[in-house]
DRENMAR-136583 format. One record per residue (C-alpha): residue in three letters; residue number from 1; z, x, y. Coordinates in Angstrom, 3 decimals. Layout:
! DRENMAR-136583
["ALA", NUM, [Z, X, Y]];
...
This chain:
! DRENMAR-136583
["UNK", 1, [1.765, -201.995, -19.206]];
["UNK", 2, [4.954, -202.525, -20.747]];
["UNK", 3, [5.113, -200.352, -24.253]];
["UNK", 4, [5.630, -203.247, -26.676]];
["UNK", 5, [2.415, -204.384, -24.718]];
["UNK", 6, [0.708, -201.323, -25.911]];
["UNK", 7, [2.262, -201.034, -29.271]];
["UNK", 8, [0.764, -204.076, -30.302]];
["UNK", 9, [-2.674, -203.346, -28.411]];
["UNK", 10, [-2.380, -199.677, -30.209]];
["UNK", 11, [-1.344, -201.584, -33.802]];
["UNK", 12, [-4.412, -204.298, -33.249]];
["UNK", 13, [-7.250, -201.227, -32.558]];
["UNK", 14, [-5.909, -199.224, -35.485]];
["UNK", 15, [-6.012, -202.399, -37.551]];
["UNK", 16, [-10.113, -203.325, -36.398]];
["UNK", 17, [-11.081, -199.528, -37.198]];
["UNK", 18, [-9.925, -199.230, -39.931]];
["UNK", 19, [-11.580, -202.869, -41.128]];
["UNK", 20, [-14.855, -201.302, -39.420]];
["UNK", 21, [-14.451, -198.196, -41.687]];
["UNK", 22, [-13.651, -199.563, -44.570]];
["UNK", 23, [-16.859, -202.253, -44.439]];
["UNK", 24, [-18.787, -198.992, -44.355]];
["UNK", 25, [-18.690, -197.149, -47.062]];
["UNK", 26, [-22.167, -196.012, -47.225]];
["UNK", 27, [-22.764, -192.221, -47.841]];
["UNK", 28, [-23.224, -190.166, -44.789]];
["UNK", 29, [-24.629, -186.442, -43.824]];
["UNK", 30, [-22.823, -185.375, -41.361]];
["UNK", 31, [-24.992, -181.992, -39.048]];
["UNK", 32, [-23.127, -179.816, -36.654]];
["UNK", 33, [-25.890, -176.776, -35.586]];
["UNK", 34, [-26.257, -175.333, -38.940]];
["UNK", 35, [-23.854, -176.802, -40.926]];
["UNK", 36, [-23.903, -179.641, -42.949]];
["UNK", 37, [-21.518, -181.822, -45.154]];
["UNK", 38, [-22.229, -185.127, -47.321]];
["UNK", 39, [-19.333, -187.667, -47.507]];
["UNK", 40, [-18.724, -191.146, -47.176]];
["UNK", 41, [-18.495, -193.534, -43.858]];
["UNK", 42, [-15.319, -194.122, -44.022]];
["UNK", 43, [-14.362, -190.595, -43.743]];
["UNK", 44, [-16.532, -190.130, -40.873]];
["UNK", 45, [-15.754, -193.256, -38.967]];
["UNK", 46, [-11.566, -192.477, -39.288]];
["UNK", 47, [-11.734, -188.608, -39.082]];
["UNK", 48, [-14.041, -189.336, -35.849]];
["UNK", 49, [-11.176, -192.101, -34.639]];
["UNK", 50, [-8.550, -189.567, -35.058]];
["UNK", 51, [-9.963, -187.082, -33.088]];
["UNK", 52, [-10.754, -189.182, -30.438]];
["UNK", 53, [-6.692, -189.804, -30.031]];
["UNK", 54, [-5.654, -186.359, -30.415]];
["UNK", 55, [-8.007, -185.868, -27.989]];
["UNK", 56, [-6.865, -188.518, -25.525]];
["UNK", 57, [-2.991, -187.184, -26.155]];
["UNK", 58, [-4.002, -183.564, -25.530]];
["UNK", 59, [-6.040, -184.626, -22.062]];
["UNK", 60, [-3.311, -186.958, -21.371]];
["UNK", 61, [-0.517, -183.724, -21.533]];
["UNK", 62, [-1.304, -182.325, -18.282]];
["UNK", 63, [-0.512, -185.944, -16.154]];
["UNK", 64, [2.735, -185.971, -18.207]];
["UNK", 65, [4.170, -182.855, -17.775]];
["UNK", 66, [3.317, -183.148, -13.641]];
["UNK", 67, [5.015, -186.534, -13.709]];
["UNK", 68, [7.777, -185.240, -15.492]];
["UNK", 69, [8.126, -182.426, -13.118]];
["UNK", 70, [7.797, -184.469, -10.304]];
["UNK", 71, [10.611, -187.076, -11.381]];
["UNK", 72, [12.808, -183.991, -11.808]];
["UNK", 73, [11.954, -182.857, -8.160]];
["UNK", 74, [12.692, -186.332, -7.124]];
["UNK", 75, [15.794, -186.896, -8.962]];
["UNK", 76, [17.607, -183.683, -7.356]];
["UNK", 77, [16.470, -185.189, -4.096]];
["UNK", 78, [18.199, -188.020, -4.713]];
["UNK", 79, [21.460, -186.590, -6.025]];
["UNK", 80, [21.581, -184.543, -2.494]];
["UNK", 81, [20.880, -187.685, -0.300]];
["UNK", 82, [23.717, -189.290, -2.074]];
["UNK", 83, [26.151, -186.309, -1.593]];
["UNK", 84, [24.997, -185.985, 2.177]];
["UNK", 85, [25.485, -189.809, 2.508]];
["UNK", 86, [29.151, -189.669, 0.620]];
["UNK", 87, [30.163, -186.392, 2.860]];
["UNK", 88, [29.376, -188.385, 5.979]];
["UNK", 89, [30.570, -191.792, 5.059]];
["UNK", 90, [34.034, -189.653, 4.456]];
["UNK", 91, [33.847, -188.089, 8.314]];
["UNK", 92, [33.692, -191.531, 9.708]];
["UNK", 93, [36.233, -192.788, 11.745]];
["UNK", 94, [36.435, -196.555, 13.035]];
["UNK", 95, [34.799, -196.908, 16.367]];
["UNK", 96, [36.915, -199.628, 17.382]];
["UNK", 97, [38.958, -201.767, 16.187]];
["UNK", 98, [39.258, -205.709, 15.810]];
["UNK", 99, [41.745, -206.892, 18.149]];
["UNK", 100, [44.872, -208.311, 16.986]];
["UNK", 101, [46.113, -211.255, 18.231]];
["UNK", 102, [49.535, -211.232, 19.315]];
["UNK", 103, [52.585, -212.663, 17.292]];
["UNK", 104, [54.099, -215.180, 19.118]];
């Protein structure tokens, strides 16, 4: 997807959440085992969003980092492909020649 693509898609989502959160402004309990914290909707509903994308960017880290690796690999690859095809395009010699036509 080309990133404008997904700036815009990225721009539209945060837009609709935080319309969703802000319609919602009830107050909530929020329960984790034994603890326990009272606080509004909204706070829930955009705290809960932004974890959810440092989340994604943290499980998304690994993929990057191997594709970066990987283009390195490939890159240096390429850079010795085009060396060995320069070194032997300058050992060439002409295997024949056109014939000239005689001058009259």
């Amino acid at each position: 997807m080309p990133m404008i693509a997904t700036l815009l898609l990225t721009l539209i989502l945060a837009i609709v959440t935080a319309l969703f959160a802000l319609q919602n402004t009830a107050p909530a309990t929020v329960r984790f085992l034994v603890w326990e914290y009272q606080t509004s909707l909204v706070l829930v509903i955009l705290s809960s969003a932004a974890l959810g994308v440092m989340l994604a960017y943290l499980v998304s880290i690994s993929a990057r980092w191997r594709m970066a690796r990987e283009s390195r690999v490939l890159n240096a690859t390429v850079k010795k492909l085009e060396t060995r095809i320069w070194e032997l395009e300058g050992q060439q010699t002409p295997s024949h020649s056109s014939p000239q036509s005689p001058q009259p």
